[in-house]
Residue, then its C-alpha position, 0 to 999 in steps of 0.5 A: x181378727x175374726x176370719x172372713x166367710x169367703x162368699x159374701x151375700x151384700x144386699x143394699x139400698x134404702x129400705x124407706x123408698x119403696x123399691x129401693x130396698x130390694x137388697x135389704x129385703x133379700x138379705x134379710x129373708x137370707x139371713x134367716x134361711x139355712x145357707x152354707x157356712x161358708x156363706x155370710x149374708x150382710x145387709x149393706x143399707x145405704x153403707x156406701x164405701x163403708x163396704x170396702x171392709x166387707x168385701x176386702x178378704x172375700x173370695x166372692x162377693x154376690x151384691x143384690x140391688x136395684x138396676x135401672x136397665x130399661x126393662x119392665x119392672x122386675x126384670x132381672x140382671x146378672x152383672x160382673x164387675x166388667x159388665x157395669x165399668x160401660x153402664x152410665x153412672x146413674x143406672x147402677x149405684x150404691x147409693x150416693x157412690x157409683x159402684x164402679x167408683x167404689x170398685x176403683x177406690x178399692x183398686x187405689x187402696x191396694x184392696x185385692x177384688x173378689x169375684x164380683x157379681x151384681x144381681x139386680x132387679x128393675x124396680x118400679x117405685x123408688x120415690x114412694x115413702x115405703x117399706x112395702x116393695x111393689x108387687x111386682x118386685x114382691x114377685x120377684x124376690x124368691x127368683x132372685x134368692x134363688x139366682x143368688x143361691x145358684x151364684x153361691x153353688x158355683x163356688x162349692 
């Protein structure tokens, strides 16, 4: 079995439907930068509780996605694990699996939790059939890295 990387950078979401996509667009744009080699990047898709295997064994996991808080498009959050267990259900997901359920499954599996931190970005278009991001979130996507990067310096 191949030893795990002890920060894990997890980007998910439907790369198809516009800015749902945004952590896949960051994962794949951090794969190809010089990072670490204690850092591993992973593009989550839509992978759901399939990511239980990825985050089990980690020291730290850096999960990016789109969050629907009620700001403007582009707003960007930064969220712990405890920060999300009071966020409705609809406003913060894997995709088709609420987070904090995933998080619970975890728990219910005996999986020892990483440090978890969520950065999202408000999206604005996440119906449109679209690989394009919206400007906006276009915009964003260098803050965002920059955020994730931040994230992985306070570990080192």
């Amino acid at each position: 079995m191949v030893e795990k990387k002890p920060i894990l950078v997890l980007g998910v979401g439907n790369l198809v439907l516009t800015d749902e996509g945004v952590g896949v667009h960051v994962a794949q744009r951090m794969q190809e930068m010089d990072l670490p080699s204690h850092v591993e990047v992973v593009d989550g898709g839509t992978m759901g509780l399939d990511l239980l295997d990825d985050i089990e064994g980690r020291k730290k996991v850096i999960i990016v996605d789109t969050v629907k808080g009620g700001g403007p498009p582009g707003t960007l959050y930064r969220m712990t694990i405890d920060d999300i267990e009071d966020i409705p259900k609809s406003r913060v997901s894997l995709h088709d699996i609420d987070m904090t359920d995933v998080f619970k499954l975890a728990d219910l599996f005996e999986i020892e939790k990483p440090d978890i931190v969520i950065i999202g970005i408000e999206p604005k278009d996440m119906e449109s059939a679209s690989m394009e991001l919206s400007p906006e979130i276009e915009a964003q996507i260098p803050k965002v890295i920059e955020l994730v990067k931040k994230e992985i310096s306070e570990l080192e």
